[in-house]
C-alpha positions in Angstrom: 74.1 124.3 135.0 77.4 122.7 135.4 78.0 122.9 131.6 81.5 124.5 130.9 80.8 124.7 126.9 84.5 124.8 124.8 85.5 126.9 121.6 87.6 125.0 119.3 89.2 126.8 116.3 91.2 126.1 113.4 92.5 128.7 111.8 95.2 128.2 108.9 97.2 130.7 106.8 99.4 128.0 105.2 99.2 128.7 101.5 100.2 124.8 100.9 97.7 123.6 103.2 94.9 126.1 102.1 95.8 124.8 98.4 95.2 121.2 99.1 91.9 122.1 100.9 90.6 124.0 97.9 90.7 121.0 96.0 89.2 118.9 98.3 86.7 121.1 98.6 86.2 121.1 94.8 85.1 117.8 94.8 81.5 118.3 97.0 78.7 118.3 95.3 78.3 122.4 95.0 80.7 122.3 92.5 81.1 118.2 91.0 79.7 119.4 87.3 81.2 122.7 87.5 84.1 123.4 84.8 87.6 123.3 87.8 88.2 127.0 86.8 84.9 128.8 87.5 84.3 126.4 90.7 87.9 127.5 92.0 86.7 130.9 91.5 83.6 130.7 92.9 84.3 129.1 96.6 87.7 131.8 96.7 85.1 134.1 96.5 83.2 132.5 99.2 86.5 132.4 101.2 86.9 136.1 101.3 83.0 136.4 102.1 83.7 134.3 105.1 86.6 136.3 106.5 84.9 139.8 106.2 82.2 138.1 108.4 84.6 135.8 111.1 85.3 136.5 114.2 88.4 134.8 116.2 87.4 133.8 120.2 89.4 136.1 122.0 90.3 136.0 126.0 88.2 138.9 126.9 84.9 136.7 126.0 83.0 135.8 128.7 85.0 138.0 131.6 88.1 136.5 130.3 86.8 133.3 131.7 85.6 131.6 128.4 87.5 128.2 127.1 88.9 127.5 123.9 91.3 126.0 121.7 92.9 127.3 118.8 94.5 125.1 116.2 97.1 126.7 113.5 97.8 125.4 110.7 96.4 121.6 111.5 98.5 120.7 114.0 101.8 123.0 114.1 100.5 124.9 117.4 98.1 123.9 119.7 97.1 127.0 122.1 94.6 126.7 125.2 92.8 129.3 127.4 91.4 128.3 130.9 91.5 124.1 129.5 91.4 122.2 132.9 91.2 118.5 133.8 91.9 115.4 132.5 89.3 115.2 129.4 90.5 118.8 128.0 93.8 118.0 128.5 93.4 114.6 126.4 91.5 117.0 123.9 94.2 119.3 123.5 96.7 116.1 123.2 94.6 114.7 120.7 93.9 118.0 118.0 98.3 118.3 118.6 98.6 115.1 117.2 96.4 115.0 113.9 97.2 115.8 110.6 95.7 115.1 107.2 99.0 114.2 105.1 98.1 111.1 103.0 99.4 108.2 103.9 98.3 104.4 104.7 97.6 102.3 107.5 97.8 98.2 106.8 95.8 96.0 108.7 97.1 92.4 109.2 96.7 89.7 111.8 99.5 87.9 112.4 100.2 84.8 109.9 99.0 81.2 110.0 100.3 79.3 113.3 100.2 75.9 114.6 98.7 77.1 117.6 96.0 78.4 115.6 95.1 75.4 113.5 94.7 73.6 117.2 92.3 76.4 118.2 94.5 77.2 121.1 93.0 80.4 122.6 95.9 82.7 124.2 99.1 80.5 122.8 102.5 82.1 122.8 104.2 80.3 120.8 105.1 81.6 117.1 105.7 78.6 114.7 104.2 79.3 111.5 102.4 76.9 109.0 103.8 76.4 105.4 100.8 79.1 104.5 101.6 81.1 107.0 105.0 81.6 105.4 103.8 81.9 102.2 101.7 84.8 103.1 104.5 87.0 104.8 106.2 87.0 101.1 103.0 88.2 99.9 102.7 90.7 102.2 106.8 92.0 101.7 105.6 92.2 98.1 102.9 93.7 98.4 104.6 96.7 100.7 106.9 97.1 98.2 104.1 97.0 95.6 102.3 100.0 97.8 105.9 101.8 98.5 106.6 102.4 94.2 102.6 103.8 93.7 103.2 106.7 97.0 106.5 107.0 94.6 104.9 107.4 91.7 102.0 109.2 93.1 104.5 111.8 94.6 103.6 111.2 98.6 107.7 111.8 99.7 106.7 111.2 103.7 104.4 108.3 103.4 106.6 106.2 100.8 109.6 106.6 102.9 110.1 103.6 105.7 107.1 102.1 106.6 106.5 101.7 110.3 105.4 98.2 111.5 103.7 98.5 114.9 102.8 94.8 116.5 102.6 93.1 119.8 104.9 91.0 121.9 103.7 87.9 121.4 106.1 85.4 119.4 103.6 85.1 116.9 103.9 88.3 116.1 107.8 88.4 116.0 107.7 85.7 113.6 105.1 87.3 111.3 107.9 89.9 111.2 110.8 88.0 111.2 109.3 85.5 108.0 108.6 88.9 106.1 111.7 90.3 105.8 113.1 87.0 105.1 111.6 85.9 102.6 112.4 89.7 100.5 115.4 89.7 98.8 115.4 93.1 97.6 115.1 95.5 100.9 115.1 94.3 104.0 117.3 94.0 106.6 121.0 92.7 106.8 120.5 91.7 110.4 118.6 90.8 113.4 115.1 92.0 112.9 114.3 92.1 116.7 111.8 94.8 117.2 112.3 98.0 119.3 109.9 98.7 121.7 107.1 101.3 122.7 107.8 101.5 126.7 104.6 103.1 128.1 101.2 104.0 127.6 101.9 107.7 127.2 105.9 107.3 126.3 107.4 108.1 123.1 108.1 105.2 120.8 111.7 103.7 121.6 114.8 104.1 118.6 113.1 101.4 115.9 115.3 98.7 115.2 117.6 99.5 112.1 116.0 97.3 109.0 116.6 98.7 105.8 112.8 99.3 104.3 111.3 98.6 107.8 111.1 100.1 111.3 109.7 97.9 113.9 108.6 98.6 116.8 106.3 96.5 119.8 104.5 97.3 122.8 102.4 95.0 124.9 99.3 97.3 123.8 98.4 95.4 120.9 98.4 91.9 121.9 95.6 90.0 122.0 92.1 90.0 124.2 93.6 88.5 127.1 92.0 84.7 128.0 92.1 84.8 131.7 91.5 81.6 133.5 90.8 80.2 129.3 94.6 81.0 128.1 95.8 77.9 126.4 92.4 76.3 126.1 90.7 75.4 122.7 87.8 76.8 122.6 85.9 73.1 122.6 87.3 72.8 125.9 86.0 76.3 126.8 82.4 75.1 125.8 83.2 72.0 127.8 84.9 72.8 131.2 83.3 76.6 131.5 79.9 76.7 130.3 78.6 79.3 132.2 81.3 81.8 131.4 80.8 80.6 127.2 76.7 81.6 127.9 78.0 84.8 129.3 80.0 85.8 126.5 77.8 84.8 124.3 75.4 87.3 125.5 77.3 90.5 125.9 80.7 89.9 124.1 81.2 94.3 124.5 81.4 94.1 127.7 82.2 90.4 129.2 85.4 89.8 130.8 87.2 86.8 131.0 88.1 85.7 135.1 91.3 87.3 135.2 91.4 88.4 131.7 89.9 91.3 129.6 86.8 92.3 127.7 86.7 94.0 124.3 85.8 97.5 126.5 89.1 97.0 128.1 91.2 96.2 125.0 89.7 99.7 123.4 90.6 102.0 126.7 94.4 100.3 126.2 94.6 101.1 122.5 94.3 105.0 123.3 97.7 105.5 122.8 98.1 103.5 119.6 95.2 105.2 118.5 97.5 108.5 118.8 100.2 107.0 117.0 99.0 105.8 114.4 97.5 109.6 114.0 100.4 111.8 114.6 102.8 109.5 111.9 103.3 111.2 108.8 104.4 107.9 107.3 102.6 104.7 106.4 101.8 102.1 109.1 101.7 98.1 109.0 100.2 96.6 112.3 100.3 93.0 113.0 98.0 91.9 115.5 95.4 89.6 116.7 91.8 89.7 115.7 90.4 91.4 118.5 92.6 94.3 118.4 92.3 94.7 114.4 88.9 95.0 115.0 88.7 97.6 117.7 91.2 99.6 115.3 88.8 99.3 112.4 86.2 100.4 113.9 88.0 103.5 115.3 88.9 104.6 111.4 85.7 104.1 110.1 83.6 104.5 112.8 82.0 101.2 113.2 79.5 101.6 116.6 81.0 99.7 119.7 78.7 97.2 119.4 79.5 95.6 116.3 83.1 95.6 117.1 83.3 91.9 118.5 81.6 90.8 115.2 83.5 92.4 112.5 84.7 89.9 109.6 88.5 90.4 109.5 90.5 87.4 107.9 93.0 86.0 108.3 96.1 86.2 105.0 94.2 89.4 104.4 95.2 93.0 104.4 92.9 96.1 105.1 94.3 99.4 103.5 93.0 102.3 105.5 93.5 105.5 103.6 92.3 108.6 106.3 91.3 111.8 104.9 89.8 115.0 105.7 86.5 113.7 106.0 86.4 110.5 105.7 88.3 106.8 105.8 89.2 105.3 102.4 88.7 101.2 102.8 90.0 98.8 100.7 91.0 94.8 101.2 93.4 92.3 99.7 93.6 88.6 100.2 97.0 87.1 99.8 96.9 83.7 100.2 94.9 81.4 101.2 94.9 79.7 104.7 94.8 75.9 105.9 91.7 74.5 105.6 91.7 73.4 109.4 92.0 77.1 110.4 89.2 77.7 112.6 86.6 80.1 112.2 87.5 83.0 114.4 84.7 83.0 117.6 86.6 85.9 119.2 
């Protein structure tokens, strides 16, 4: 048939790991009214039922030709048996990667710019409004606010330096750059210049040193790129290109700008963000623009592709990810509030 079918496995005899996913499993609705003891009881029991039952895929299956991989332990081995081509391969990559250690990942598009309040679509400049300003010491406190609950709550990796993942656009820099300025408690004694991510499927590059804060940017999250419509408002989009404004309007998913990108090609150049921001133990801030925020939120909570180019992110605002076992915890926070000439985003 031309069907090749593939045998993924977990198998786990981590007593630690095991532990955590008893609990978790204590919370479904088989056991939710059950007193903790007796429903602890009861699915070990089911555990042991399981096993005398289960059967591992083994190498002689199929005339030792059958495919499979095996994960141990969530991500400490990865093993493959006849796994060929590119998609396996990225499959394998992938179930390496992921792990369910809590932690958080922090939404934010960049802060308030001048650029912005002009509509300017594409700018690369970075100075920031008054309100712009205002919301990177929200945001410092609030990371700081975030860093004493994991404390609290007991989540060593995740409360230890937060990662800040962003583009290379100015804007971006100086989203960074106001943030750590404006704390006077933990941030850095220096230049905040970011390190960078060198490649699509390169390892990150040796963060920049910022007590608090690593940074690091990469090219892969800046914005939707304009084309032929960088530096234009988008008034004079509407004006001097109305035929390509009617074509956007139509298919947003999937129109491209002349020379530029569409939304389908931002998503296929996040792939390797979307691997970073799975394999890191510790929590995650990333600054970027609105139409890679969106295309990130979507992947998390599984928002279909074609609602991505209309998802509601705003600006000052933070989105709190919180990925789990089985599903994405979502929460939001507005921190300040932003000009009233900051246009609605038509992205």
């Amino acid at each position: 048939t031309g069907i090749t079918p593939v045998f993924v496995e977990s198998i786990c005899d981590n007593k630690e790991i095991l532990e955590r996913n008893y609990k978790l499993k204590l919370d479904n609705d088989d056991y939710r009214n059950m007193d903790p003891i007796k429903a602890r009881l009861d699915f070990i029991r089911r555990v042991e039922e399981y096993k005398s039952r289960y059967q591992t895929v083994s190498d002689q299956e199929d005339e030792g030709e059958i495919c499979y991989v095996k994960l141990y332990n969530v991500g400490q081995k990865v093993e493959m048996h006849h796994c060929s081509g590119y998609l396996m391969s990225q499959i394998g990559f992938f179930l390496s990667n992921i792990h369910i250690q809590p932690r958080c990942i922090w939404l934010t598009r960049h802060a308030e710019s001048g650029d912005q309040l002009s509509g300017i679509l594409g700018s690369h400049r970075g100075e920031l409004t008054h309100n712009g300003r205002n919301y990177c010491r929200e945001l410092a406190s609030f990371l700081h606010k975030c860093r004493r609950e994991m404390e609290e709550a007991g989540h060593v990796e995740s409360c230890g330096d937060f990662l800040v993942l962003m583009g290379t656009a100015p804007v971006h820099y100086s989203t960074l750059q106001s943030m750590i300025k404006s704390s006077s408690s933990s941030l850095s004694d220096g230049d905040p210049s970011p390190a960078s991510i060198s490649g699509a499927s390169s390892p990150p590059a040796v963060p920049v040193n910022c007590k608090g804060f690593q940074a690091m940017s990469t090219s892969l999250l800046n914005e939707l790129d304009g084309g032929v419509c960088n530096g234009l408002s988008y008034a004079e989009i509407i004006r001097d290109y109305p035929d390509l404004w009617a074509a956007r309007e139509r298919d947003k998913l999937n129109f491209r700008y002349p020379n530029g990108e569409s939304y389908q090609d931002v998503i296929g150049r996040l792939r390797p963000i979307i691997i970073e921001l799975e394999r890191q133990r510790r929590s995650i801030l990333v600054i970027s623009h609105l139409a890679v925020q969106r295309c990130l939120y979507a992947y998390f909570t599984g928002t279909p592709m074609e609602e991505i180019p209309y998802l509601n992110m705003d600006m000052h605002t933070v989105v709190e990810l919180r990925p789990g076992a089985f599903d994405c915890q979502v929460r939001s926070e507005n921190l300040w509030d932003t000009s009233p000439e900051c246009p609605t985003p038509l992205r």
